[in-house]
C-alpha positions as CSV (number, residue, x, y, z in Angstrom):
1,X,5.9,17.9,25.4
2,X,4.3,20.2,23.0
3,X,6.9,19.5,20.6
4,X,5.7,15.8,21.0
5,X,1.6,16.4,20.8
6,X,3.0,18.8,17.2
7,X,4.7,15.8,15.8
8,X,1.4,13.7,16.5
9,X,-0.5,16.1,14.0
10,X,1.9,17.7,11.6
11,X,3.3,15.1,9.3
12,X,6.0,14.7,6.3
13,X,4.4,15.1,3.1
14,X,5.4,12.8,-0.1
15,X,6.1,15.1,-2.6
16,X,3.2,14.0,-4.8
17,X,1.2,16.0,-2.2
18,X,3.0,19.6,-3.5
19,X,0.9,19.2,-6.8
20,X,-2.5,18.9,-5.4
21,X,-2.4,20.7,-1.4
22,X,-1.8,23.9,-3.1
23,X,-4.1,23.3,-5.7
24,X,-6.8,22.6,-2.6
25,X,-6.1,25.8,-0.9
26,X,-6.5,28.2,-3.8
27,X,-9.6,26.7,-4.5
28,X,-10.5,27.2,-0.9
29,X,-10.1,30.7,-1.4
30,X,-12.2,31.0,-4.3
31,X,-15.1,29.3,-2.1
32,X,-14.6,31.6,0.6
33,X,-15.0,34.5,-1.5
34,X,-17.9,32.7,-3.3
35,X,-20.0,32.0,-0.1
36,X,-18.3,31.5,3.7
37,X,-20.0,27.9,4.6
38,X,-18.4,26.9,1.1
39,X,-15.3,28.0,2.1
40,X,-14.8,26.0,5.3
41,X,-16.3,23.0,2.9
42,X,-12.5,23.7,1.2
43,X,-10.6,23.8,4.6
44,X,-12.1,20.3,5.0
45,X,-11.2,19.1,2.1
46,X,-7.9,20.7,2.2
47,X,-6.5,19.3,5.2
48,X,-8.2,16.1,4.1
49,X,-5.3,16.3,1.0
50,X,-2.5,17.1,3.7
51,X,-3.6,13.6,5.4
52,X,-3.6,11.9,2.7
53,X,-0.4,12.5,1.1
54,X,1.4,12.3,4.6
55,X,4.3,10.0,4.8
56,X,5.1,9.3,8.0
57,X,8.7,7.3,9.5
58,X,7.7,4.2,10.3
59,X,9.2,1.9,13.1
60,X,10.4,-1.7,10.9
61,X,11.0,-5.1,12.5
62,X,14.6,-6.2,11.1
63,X,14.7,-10.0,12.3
64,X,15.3,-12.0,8.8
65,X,12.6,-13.8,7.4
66,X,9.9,-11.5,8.7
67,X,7.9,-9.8,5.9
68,X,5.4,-6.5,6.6
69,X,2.6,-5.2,5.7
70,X,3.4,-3.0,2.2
71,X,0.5,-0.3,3.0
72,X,-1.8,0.6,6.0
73,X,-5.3,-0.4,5.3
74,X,-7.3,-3.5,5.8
75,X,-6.8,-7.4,5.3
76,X,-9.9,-7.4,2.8
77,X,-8.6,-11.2,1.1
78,X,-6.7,-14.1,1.8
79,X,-6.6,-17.0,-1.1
80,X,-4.4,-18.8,-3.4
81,X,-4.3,-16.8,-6.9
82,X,-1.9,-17.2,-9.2
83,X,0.3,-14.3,-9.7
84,X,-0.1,-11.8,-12.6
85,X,1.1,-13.5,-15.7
86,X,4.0,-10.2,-16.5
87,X,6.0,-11.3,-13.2
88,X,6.5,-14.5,-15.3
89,X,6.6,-16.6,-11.4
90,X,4.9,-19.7,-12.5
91,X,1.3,-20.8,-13.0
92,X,0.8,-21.7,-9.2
93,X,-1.4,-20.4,-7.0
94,X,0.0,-18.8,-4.1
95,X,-0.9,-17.2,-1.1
96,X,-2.3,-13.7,-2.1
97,X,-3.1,-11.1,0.6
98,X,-4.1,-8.5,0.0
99,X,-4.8,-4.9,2.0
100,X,-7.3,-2.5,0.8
101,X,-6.4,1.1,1.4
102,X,-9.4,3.8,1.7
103,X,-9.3,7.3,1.4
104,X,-8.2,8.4,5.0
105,X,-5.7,5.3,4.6
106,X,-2.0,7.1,4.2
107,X,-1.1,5.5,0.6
108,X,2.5,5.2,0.4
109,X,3.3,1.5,-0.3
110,X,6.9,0.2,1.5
111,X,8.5,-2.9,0.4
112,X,7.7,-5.8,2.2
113,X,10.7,-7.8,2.4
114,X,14.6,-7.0,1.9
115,X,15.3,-8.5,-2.0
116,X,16.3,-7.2,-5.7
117,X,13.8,-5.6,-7.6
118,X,13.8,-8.6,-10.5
119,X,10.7,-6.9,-12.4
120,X,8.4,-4.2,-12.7
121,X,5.2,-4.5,-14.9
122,X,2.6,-2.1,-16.0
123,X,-0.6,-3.3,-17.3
124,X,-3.5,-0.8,-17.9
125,X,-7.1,-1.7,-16.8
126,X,-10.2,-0.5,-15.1
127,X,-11.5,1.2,-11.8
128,X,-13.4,-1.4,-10.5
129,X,-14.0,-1.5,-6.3
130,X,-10.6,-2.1,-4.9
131,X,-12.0,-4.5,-2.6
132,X,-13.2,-6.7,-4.9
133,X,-11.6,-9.7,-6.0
134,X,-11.9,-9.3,-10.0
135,X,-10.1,-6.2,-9.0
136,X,-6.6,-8.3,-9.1
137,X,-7.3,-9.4,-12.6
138,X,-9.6,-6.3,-14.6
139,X,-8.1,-2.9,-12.6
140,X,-5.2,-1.2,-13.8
141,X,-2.0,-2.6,-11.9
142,X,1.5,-2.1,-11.8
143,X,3.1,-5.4,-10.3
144,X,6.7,-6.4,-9.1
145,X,8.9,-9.2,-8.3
146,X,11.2,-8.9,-5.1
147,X,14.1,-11.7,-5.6
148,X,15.3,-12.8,-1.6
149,X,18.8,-13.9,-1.2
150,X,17.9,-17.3,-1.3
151,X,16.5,-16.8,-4.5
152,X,12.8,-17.0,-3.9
153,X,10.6,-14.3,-4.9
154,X,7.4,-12.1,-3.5
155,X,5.4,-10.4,-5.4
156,X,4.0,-7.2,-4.7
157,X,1.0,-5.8,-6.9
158,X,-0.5,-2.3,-6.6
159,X,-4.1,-1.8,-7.8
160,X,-6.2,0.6,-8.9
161,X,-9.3,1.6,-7.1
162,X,-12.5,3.0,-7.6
163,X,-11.7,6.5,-7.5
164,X,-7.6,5.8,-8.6
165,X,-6.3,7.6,-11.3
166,X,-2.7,7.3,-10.7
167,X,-0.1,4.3,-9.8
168,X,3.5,5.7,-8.9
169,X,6.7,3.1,-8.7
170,X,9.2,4.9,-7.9
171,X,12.2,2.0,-8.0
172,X,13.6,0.4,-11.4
173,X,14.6,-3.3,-12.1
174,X,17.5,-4.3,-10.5
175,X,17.6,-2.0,-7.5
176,X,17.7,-3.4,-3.6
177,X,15.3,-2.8,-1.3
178,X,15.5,-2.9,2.1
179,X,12.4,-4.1,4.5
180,X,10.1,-1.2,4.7
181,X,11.3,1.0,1.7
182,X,9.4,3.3,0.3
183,X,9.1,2.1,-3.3
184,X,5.5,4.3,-4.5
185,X,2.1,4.9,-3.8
186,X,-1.7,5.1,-5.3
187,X,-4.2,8.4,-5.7
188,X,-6.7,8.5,-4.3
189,X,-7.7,4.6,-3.0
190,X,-6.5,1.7,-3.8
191,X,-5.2,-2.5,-3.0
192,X,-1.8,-3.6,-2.7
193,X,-1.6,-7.6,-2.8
194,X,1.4,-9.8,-1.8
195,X,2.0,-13.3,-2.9
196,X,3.8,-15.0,-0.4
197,X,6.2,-17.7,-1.1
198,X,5.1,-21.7,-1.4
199,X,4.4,-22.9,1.9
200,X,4.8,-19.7,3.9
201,X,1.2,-19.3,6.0
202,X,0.2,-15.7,6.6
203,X,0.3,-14.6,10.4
204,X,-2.6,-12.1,10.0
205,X,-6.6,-12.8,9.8
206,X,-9.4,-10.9,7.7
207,X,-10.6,-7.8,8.5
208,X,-6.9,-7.0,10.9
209,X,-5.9,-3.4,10.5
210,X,-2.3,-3.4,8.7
211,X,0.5,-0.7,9.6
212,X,2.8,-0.6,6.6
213,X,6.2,-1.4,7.1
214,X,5.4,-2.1,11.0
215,X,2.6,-5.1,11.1
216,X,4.2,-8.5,10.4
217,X,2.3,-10.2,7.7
218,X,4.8,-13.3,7.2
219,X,7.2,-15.3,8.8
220,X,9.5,-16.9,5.9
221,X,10.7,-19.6,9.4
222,X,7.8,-19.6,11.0
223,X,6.5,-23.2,10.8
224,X,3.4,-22.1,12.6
225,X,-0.6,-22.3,11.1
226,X,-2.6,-19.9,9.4
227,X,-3.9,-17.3,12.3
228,X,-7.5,-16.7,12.8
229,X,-9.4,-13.8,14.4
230,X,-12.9,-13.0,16.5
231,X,-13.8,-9.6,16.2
232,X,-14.0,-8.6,20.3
């Protein structure tokens, strides 16, 4: 039991989190010595940087054809866009949805779908609001093209956020992934859109609370409509 209630509060770290926890505590320190209520300021702010660089194991649906959520967060859009111009996918809009990620969101971003990695594409570009839909076309992005095995593709774009400084993609062209993979994350808040394939409905509704690698966004068999949602 207690063993149980630990595992519920101390989490795996991503290793990105070893540059900046320590970096947190010492300062911590410093405040402490500087003036005590300044101090516990740090402890907040410390253990704030623990939880966000946690990277918990996360329990992923298998069945073929489903696709997940690639980062916890919020459904902030749903809309056809036309994906970024570097996956070279066509001039079609698709459907884009896209989960926005705030600062007590954990940010490492899983791949939705099972597929090749067929292209990775940096492209440099502002901090605007994650949440806003100019975001997907001015922010800094680093975007990539999962290739199924029956040949269709998905992208998956991470953004850049408002107080984002850093996108990390930690796979290479040509790699496979399998659904739920850890393939990077974002510091510190961010977006992560996916454009599903032509004719694929998404099965979640604006404003739903996404689980990476565990909340189904897409069923790739699933004939049925678009869902909808009343807040309760």
């Amino acid at each position: 039991m207690a063993a149980d209630m630990l595992s519920t509060v101390v989490k795996p770290i991503h290793k990105e989190g070893y540059k900046f926890i320590p970096v947190f505590a010492a300062v911590t320190l410093v405040l402490f010595l500087i003036w005590q209520p300044l101090g516990w300021v740090g402890v907040g702010l410390t253990v704030w940087c623990y939880y966000f660089f946690r990277d918990p194991d996360r329990q992923t649906p298998v069945r073929e054809g489903l696709l997940v959520s690639p980062a916890d967060g919020v459904i902030s859009l749903i809309e056809p866009a036309v994906p970024p111009a570097e996956l070279e996918m066509g001039d079609q809009p698709l459907t884009r949805v896209s989960v926005f990620m705030n600062v007590f969101d954990c940010h490492v971003n899983r791949a939705p779908i099972a597929g090749r990695v067929a292209k990775i594409a940096y492209r440099p570009g502002k901090f605007l609001n994650a949440s806003l839909d100019k975001a997907s076309v001015d922010n800094e992005r680093n975007s990539m093209a999962l290739e199924m095995a029956d040949g269709r593709k998905i992208a998956v774009v991470q953004i850049a956020g408002l107080v984002a400084r850093r996108i990390l993609c930690e796979v290479e062209e040509g790699q496979m992934l399998d659904t739920g993979t850890r393939f990077g994350m974002i510091r510190f808040g961010s977006r992560v859109d996916v454009y599903l394939p032509d004719g694929v409905e998404p099965l979640v509704a604006l404003g739903q609370t996404m689980v990476s690698a565990e909340t189904v966004i897409a069923d790739l068999s699933s004939t049925e409509p678009r869902r909808m949602a009343a807040i309760r």
